[in-house]
PAGU-300262 format. One record per atom (N, C-alpha, C): atom name; residue in one letter; x, y, z; residue number from 0. Coordinates in pm, 1 decimal, m for minus. Layout:
<pt a="CA" r="A" x="X" y="Y" z="Z" k="NUM"/>
...
! end
This chain:
<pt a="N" r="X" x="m7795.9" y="m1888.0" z="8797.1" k="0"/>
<pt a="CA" r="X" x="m7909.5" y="m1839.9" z="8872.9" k="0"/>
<pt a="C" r="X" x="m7933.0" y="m1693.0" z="8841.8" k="0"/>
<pt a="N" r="X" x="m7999.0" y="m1678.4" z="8725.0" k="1"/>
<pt a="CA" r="X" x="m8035.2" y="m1556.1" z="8707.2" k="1"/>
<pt a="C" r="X" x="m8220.0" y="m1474.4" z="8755.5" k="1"/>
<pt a="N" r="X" x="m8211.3" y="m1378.7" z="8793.1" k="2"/>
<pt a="CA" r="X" x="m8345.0" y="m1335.4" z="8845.7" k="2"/>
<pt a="C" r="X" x="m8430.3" y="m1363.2" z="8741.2" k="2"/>
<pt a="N" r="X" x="m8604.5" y="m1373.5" z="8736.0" k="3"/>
<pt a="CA" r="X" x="m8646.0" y="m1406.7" z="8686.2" k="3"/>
<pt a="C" r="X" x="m8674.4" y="m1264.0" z="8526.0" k="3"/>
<pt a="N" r="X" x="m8667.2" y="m1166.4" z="8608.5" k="4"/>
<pt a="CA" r="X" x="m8698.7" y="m1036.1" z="8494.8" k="4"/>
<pt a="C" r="X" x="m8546.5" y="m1054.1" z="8389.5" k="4"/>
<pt a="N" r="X" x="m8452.7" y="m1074.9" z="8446.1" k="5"/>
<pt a="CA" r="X" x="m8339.5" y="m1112.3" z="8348.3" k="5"/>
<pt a="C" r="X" x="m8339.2" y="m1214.6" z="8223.8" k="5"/>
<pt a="N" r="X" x="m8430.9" y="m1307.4" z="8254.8" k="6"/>
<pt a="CA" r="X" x="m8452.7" y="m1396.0" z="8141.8" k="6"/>
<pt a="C" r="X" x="m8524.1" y="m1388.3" z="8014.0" k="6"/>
<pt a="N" r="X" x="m8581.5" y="m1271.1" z="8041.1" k="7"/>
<pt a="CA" r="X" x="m8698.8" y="m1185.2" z="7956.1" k="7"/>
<pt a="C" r="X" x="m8649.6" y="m1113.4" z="7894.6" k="7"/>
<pt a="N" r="X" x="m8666.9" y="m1093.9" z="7747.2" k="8"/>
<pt a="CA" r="X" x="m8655.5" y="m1007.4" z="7651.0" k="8"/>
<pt a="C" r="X" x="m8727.9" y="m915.9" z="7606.1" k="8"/>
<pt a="N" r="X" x="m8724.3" y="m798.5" z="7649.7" k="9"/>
<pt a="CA" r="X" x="m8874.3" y="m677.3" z="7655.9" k="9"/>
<pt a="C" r="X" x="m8850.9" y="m662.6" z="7474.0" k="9"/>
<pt a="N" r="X" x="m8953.4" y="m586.6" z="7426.2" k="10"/>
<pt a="CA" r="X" x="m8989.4" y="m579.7" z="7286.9" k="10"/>
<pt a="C" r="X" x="m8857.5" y="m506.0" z="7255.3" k="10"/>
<pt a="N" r="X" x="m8843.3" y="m423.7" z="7301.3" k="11"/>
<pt a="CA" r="X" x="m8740.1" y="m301.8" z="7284.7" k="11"/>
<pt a="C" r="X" x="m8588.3" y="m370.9" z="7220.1" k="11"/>
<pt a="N" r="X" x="m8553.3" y="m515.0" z="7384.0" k="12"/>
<pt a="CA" r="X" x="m8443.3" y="m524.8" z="7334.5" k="12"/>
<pt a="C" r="X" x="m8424.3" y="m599.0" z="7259.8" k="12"/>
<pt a="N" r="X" x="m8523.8" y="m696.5" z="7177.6" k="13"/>
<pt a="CA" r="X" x="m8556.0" y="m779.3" z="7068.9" k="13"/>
<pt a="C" r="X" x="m8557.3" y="m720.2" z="6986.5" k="13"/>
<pt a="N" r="X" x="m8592.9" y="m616.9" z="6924.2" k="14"/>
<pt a="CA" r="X" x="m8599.5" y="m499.3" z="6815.1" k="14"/>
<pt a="C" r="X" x="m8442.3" y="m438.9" z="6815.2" k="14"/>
<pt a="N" r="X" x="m8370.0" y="m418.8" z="6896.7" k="15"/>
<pt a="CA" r="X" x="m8271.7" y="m348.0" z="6889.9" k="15"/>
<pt a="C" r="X" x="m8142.6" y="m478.6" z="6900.8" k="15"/>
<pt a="N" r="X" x="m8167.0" y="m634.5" z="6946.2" k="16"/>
<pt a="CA" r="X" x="m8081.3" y="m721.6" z="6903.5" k="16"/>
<pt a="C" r="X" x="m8066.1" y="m731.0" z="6733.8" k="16"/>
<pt a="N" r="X" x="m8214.3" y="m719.9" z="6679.2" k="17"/>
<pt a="CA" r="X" x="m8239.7" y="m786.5" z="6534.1" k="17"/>
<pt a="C" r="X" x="m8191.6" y="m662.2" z="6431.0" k="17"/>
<pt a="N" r="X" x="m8228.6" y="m490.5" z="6498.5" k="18"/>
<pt a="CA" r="X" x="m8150.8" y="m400.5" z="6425.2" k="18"/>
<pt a="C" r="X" x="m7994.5" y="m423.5" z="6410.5" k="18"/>
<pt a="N" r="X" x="m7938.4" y="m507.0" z="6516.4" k="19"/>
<pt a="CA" r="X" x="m7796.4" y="m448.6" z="6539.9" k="19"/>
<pt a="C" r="X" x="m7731.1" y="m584.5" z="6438.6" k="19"/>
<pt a="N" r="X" x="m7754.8" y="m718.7" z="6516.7" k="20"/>
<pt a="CA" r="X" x="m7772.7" y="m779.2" z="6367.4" k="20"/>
<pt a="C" r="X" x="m7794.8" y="m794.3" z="6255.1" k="20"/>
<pt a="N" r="X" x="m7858.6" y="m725.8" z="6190.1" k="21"/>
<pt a="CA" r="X" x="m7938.5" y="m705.2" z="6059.8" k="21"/>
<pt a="C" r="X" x="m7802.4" y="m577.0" z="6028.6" k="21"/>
<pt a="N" r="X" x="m7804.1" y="m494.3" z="6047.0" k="22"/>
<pt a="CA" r="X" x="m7678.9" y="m382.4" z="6027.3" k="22"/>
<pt a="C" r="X" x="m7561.1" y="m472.0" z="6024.6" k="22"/>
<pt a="N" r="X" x="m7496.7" y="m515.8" z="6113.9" k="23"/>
<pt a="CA" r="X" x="m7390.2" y="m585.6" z="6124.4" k="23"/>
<pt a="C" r="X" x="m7387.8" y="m691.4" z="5963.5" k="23"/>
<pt a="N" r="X" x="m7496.5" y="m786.4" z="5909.6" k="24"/>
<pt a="CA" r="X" x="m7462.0" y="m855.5" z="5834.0" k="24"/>
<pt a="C" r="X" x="m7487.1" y="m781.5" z="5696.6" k="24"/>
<pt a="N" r="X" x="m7531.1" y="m648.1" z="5684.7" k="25"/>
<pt a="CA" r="X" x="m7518.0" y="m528.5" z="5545.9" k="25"/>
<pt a="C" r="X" x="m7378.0" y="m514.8" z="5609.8" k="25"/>
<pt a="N" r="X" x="m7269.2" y="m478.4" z="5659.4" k="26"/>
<pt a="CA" r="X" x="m7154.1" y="m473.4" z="5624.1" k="26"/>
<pt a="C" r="X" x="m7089.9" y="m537.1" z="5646.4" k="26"/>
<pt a="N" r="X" x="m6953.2" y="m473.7" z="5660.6" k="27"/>
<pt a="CA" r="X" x="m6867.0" y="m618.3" z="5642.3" k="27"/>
<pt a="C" r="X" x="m6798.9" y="m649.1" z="5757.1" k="27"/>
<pt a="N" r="X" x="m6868.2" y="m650.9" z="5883.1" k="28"/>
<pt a="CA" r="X" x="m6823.6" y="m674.9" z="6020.0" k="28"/>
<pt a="C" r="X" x="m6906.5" y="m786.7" z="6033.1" k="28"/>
<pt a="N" r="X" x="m6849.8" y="m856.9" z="6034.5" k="29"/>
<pt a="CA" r="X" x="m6956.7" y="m998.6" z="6098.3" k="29"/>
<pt a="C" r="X" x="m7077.8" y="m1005.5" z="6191.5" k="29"/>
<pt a="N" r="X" x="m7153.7" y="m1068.2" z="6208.6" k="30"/>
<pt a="CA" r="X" x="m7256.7" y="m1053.3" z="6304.5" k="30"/>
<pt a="C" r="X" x="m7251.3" y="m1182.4" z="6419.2" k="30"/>
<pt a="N" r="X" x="m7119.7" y="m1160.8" z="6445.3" k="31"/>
<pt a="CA" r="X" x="m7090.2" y="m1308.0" z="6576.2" k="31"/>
<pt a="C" r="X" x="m7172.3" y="m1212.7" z="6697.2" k="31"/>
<pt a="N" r="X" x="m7197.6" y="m1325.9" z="6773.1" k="32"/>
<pt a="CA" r="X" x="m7246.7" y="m1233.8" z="6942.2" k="32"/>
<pt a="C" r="X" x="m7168.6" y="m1174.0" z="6960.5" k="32"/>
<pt a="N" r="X" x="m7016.6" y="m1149.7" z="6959.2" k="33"/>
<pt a="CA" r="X" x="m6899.5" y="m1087.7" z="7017.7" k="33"/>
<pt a="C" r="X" x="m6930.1" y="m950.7" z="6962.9" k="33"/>
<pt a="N" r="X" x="m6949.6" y="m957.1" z="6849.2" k="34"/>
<pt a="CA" r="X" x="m6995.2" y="m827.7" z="6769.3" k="34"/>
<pt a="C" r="X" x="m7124.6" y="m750.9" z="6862.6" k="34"/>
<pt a="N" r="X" x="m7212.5" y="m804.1" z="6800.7" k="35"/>
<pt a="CA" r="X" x="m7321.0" y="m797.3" z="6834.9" k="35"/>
<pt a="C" r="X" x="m7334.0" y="m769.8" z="6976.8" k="35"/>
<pt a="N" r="X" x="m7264.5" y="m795.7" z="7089.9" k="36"/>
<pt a="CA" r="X" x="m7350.3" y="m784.0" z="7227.7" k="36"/>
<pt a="C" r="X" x="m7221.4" y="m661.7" z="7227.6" k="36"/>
<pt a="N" r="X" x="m7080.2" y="m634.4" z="7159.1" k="37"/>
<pt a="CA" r="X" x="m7071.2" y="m519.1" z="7199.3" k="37"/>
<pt a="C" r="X" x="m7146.0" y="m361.0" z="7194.3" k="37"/>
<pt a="N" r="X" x="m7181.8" y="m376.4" z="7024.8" k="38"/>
<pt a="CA" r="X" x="m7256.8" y="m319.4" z="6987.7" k="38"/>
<pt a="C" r="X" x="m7408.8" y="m279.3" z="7052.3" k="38"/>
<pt a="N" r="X" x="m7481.1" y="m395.5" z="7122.4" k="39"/>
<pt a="CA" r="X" x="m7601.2" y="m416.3" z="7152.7" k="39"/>
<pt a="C" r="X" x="m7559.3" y="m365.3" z="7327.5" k="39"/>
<pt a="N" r="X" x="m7476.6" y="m335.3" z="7351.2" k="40"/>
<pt a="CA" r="X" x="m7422.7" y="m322.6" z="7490.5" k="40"/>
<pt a="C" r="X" x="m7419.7" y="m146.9" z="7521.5" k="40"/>
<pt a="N" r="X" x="m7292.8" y="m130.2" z="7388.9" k="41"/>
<pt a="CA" r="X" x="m7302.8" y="29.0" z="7416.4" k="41"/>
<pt a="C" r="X" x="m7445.5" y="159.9" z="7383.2" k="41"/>
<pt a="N" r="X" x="m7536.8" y="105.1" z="7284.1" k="42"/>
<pt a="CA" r="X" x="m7618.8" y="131.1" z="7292.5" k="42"/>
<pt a="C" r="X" x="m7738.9" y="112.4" z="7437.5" k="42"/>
<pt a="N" r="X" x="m7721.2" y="29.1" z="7519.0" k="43"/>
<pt a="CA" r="X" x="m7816.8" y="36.2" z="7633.0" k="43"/>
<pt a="C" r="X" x="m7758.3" y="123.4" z="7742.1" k="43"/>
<pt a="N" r="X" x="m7627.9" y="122.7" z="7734.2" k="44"/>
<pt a="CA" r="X" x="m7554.4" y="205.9" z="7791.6" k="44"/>
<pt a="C" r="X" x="m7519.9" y="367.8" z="7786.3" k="44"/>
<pt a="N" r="X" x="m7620.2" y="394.5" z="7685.2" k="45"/>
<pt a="CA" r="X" x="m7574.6" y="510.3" z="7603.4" k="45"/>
<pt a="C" r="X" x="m7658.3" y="619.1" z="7680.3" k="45"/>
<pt a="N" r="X" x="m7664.1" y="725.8" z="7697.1" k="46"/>
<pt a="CA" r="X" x="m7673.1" y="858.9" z="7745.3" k="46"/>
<pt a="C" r="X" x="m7873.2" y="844.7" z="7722.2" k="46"/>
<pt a="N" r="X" x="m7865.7" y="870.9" z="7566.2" k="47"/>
<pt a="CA" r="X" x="m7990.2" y="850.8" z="7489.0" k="47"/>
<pt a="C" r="X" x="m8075.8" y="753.0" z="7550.6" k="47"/>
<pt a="N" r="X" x="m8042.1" y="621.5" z="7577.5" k="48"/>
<pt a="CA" r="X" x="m8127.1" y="537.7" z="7576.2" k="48"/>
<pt a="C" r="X" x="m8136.8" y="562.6" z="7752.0" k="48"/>
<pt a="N" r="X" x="m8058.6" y="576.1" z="7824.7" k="49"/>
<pt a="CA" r="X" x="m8113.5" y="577.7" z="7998.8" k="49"/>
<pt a="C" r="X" x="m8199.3" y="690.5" z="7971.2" k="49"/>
<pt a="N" r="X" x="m8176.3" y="816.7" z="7916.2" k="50"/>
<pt a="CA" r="X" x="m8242.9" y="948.4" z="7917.0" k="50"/>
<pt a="C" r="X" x="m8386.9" y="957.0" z="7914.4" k="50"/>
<pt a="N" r="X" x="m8434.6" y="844.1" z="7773.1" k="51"/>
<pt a="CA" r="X" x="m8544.2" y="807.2" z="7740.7" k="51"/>
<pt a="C" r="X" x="m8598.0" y="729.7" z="7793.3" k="51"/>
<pt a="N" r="X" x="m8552.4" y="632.0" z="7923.2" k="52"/>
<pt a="CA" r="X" x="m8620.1" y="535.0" z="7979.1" k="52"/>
<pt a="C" r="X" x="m8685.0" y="457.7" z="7923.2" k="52"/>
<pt a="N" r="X" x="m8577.0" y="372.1" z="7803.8" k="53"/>
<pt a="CA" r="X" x="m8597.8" y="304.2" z="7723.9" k="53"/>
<pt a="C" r="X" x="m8585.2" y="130.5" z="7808.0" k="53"/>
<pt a="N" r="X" x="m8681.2" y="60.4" z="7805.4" k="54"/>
<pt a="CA" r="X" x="m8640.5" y="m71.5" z="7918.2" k="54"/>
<pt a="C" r="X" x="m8525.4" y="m186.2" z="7825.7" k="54"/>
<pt a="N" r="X" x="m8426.2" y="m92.9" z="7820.2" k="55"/>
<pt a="CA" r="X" x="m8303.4" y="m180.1" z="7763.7" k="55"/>
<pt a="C" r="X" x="m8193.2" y="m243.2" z="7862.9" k="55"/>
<pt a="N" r="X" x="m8135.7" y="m358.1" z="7859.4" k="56"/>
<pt a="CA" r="X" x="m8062.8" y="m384.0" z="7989.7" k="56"/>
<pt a="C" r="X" x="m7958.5" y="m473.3" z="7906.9" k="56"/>
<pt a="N" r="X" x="m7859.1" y="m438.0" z="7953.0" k="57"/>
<pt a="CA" r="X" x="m7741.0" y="m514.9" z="7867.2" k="57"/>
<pt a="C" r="X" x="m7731.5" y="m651.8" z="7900.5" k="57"/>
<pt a="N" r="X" x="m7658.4" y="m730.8" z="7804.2" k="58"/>
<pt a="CA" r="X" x="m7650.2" y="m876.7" z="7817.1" k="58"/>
<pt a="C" r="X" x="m7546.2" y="m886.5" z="7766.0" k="58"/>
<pt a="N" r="X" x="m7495.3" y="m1043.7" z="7821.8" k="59"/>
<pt a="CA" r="X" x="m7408.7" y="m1086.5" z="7783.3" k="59"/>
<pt a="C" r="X" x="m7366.7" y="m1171.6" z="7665.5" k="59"/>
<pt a="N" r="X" x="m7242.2" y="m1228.0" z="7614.5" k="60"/>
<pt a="CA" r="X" x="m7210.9" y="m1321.9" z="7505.8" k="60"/>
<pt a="C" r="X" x="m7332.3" y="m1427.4" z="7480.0" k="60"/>
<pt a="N" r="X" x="m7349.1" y="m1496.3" z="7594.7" k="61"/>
<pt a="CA" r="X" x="m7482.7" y="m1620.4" z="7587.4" k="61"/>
<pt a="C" r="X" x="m7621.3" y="m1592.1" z="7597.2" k="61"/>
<pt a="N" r="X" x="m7610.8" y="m1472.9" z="7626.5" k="62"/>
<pt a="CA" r="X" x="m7761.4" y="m1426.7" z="7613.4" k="62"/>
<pt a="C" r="X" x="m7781.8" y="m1389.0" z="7508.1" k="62"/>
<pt a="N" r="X" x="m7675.5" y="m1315.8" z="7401.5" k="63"/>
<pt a="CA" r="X" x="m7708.5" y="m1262.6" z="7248.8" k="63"/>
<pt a="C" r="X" x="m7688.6" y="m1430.1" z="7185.1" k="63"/>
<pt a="N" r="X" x="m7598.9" y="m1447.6" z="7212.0" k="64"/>
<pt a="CA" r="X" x="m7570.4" y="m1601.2" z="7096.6" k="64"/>
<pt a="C" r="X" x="m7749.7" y="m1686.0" z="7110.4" k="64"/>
<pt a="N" r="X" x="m7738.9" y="m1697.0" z="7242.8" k="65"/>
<pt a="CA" r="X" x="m7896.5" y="m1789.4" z="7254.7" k="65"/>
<pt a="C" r="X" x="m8015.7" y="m1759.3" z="7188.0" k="65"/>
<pt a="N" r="X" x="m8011.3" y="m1621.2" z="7182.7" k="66"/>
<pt a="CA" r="X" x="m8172.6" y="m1535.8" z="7153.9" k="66"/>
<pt a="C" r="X" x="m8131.9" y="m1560.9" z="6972.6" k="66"/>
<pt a="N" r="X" x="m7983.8" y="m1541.4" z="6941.1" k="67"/>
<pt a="CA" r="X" x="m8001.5" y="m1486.6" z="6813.4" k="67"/>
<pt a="C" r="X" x="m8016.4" y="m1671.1" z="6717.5" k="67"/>
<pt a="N" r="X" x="m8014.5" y="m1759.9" z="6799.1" k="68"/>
<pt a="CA" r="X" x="m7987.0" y="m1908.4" z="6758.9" k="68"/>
<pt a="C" r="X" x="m8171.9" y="m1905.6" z="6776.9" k="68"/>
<pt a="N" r="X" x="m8204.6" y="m1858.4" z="6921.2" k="69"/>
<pt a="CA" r="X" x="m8380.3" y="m1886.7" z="6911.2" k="69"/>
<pt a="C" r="X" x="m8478.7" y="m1826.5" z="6794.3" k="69"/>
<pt a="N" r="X" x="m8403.1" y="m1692.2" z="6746.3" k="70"/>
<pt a="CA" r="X" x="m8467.9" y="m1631.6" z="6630.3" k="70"/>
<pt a="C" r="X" x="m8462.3" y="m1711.1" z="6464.9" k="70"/>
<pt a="N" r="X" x="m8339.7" y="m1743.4" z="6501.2" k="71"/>
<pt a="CA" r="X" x="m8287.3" y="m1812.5" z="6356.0" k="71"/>
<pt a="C" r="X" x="m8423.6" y="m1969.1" z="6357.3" k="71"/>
<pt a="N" r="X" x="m8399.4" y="m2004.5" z="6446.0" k="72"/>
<pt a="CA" r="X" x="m8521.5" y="m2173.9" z="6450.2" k="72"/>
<pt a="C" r="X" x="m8644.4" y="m2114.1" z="6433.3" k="72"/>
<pt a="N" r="X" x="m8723.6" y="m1950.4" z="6462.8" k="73"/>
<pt a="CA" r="X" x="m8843.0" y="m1910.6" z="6453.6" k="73"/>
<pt a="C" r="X" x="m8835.8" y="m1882.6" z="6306.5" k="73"/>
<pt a="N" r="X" x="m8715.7" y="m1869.6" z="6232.3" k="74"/>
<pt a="CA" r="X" x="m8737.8" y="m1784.0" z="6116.5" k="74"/>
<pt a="C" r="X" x="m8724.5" y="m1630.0" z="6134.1" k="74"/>
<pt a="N" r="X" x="m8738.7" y="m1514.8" z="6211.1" k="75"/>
<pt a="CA" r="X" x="m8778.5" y="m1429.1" z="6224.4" k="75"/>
<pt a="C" r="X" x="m8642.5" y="m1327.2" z="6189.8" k="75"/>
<pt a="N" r="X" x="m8533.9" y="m1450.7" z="6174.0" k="76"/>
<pt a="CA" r="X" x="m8373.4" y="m1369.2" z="6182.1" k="76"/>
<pt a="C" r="X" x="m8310.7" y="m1460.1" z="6072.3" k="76"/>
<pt a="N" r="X" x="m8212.6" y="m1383.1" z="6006.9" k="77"/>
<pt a="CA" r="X" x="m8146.5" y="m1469.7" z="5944.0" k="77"/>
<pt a="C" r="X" x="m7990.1" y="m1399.3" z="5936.3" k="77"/>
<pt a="N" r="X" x="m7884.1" y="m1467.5" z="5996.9" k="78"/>
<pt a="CA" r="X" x="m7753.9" y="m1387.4" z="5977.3" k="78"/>
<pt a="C" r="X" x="m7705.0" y="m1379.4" z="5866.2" k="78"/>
<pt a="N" r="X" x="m7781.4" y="m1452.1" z="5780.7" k="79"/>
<pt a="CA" r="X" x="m7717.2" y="m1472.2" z="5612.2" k="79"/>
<pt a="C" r="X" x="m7764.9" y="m1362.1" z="5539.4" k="79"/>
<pt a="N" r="X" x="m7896.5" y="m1349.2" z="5536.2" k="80"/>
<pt a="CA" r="X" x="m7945.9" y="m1240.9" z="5436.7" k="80"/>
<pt a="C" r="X" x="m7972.5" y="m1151.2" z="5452.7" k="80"/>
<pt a="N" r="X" x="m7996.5" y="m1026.9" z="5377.6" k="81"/>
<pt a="CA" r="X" x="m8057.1" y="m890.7" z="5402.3" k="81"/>
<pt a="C" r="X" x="m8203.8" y="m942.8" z="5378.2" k="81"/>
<pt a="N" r="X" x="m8245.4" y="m859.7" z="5507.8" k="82"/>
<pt a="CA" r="X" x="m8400.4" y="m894.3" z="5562.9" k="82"/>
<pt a="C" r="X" x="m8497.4" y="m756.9" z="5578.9" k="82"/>
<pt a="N" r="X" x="m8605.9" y="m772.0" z="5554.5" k="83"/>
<pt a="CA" r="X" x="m8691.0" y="m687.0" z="5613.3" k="83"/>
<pt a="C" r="X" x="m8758.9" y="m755.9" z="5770.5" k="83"/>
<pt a="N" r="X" x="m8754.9" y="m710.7" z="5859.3" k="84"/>
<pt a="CA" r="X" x="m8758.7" y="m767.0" z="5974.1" k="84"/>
<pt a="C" r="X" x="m8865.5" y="m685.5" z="6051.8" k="84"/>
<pt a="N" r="X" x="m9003.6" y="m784.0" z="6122.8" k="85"/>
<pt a="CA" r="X" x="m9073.8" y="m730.6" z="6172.3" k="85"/>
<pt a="C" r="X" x="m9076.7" y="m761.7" z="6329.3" k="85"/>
<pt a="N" r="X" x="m9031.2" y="m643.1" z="6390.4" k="86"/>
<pt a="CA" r="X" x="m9093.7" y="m686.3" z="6527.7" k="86"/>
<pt a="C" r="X" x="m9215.0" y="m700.4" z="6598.2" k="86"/>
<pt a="N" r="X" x="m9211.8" y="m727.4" z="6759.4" k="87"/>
<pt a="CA" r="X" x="m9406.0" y="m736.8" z="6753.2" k="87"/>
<pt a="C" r="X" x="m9431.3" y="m589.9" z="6770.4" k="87"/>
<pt a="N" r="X" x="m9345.7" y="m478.9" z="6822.5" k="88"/>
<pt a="CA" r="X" x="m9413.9" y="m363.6" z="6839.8" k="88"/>
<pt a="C" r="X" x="m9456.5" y="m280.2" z="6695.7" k="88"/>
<pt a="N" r="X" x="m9464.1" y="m381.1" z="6573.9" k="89"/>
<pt a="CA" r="X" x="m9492.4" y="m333.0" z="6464.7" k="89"/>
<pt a="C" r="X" x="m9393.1" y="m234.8" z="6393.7" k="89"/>
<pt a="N" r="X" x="m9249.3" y="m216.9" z="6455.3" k="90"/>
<pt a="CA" r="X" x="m9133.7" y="m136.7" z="6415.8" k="90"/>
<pt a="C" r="X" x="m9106.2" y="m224.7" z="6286.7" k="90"/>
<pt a="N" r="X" x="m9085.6" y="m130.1" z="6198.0" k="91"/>
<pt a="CA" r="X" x="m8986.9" y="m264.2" z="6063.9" k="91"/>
<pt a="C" r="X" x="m8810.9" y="m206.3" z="6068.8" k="91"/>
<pt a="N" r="X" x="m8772.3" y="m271.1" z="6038.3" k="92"/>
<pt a="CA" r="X" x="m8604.5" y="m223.8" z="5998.8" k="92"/>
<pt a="C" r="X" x="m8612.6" y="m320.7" z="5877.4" k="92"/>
<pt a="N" r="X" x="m8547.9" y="m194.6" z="5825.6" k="93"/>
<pt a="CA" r="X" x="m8504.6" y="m242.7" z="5647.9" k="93"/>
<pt a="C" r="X" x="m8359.2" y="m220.0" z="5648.4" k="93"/>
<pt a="N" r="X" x="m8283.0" y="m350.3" z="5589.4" k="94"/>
<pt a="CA" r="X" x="m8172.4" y="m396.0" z="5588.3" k="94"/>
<pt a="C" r="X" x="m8127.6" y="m353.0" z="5412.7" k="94"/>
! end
C-alpha cells in the first residue's frame, strides 16, 4: 500500500535512474538494482540535490528492478549496451 504520488516517476528521477544505469554498464560494476538503487539513492540524498529542490525521492530494490525491466520492454534502456539515451525532458546522456 503505497501512496499514490509514490508510484510515479517524475522526469527527473527517470533521467537520473537511466544516467546511473547507463554509467554503471560503461564500467565494470554491474548494473543490478542493488547497484543501481544504491547509487540512485545517495544521489537523492545528497546535499546538492535537496539544495536544488530537485523532485527526487529515493526508492527501493523493487522499485529500481521494476522501472528498469519497464524500460527494457519500451526499448528506451538497455543494460547490455552503450546507449545514447533520450529522456522526455529532452536531456541526452551519452554513454
Amino acid at each position: 500500500n503505497v501512496e499514490p504520488s509514490r508510484k510515479l516517476w517524475t522526469v527527473y528521477e527517470q533521467c537520473l535512474l537511466m544516467t546511473i544505469a547507463s554509467f554503471l554498464t560503461s564500467t565494470l560494476v554491474s548494473p543490478s538494482a542493488d547497484n543501481v538503487v544504491h547509487l540512485f539513492n545517495q544521489v537523492a540524498n545528497s546535499s546538492i540535490c535537496k539544495n536544488s529542490k530537485f523532485p527526487i525521492r529515493t526508492k527501493n530494490n523493487l522499485q529500481v528492478a521494476g522501472k528498469l525491466q519497464h524500460l527494457e520492454k519500451k526499448g528506451t534502456y538497455s543494460s547490455s549496451d552503450r546507449q545514447i539515451i533520450k529522456c522526455k525532458s529532452k536531456v541526452t546522456v551519452l554513454c
